[in-house]
C-alpha positions as CSV (number, residue, x, y, z in Angstrom):
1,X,0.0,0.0,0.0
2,X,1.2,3.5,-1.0
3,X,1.7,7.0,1.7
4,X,1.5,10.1,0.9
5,X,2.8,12.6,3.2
6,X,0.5,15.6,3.3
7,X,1.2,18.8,5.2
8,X,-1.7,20.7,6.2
9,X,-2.7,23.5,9.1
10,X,-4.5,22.7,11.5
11,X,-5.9,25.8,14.2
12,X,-5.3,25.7,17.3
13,X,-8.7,24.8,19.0
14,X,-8.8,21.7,16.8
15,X,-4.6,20.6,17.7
16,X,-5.9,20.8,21.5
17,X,-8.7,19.0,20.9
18,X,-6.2,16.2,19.0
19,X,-3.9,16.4,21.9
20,X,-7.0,15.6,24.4
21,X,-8.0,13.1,22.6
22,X,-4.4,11.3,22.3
23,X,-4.1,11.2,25.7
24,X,-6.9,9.7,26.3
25,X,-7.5,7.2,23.7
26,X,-3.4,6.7,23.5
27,X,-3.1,6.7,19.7
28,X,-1.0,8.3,17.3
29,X,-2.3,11.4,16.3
30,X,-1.9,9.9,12.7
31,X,-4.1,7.0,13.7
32,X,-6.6,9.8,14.9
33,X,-6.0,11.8,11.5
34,X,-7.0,8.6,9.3
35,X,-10.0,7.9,10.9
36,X,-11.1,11.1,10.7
37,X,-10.5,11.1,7.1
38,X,-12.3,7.7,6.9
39,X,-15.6,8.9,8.4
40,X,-15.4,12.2,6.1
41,X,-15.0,9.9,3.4
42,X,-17.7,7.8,4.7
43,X,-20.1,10.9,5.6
44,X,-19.7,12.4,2.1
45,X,-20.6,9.6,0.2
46,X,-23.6,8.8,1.9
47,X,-24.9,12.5,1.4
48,X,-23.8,11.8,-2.0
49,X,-26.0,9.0,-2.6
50,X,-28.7,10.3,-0.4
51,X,-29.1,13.5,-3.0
52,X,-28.5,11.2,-6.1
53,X,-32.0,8.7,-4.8
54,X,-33.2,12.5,-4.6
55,X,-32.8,13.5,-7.9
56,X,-33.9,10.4,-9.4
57,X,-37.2,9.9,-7.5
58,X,-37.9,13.2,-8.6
59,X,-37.0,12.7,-12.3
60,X,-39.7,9.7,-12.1
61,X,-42.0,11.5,-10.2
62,X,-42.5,13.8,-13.4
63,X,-41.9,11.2,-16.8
C-alpha cells in the first residue's frame, strides 16, 4: 500500500482537541488523522448517494 505525506494547518482549538484526545484514547495522532479522514469519506458519500435517490425519484416522479 502507497503513503502520501500531506502537510496541512491545523488551528489551534482543533490541535488541542487532537492532543486531548491522544491522551486519552493513546493513539498516534496519525491514527486519529485517518480515521477522521475515513468517516469524512464515509459521511460524504452517503450525502452523496442520499441526494442522487433524490434527484432520481424526482426525475420519475414527473416522466
Amino acid at each position: 500500500m502507497r503513503t502520501h505525506n500531506y502537510l496541512c494547518r491545523i488551528n489551534d482549538d482543533q490541535w488541542i482537541d487532537l492532543m486531548k484526545i491522544k491522551s486519552l484514547d493513546k493513539r498516534s495522532f496519525n491514527s486519529l488523522i485517518q480515521e477522521g479522514c475515513r468517516l469524512v469519506v464515509q459521511e460524504k458519500l452517503g450525502i452523496m448517494s442520499k441526494q442522487r435517490k433524490q434527484r432520481n425519484s424526482l426525475k420519475n416522479m414527473f416522466l
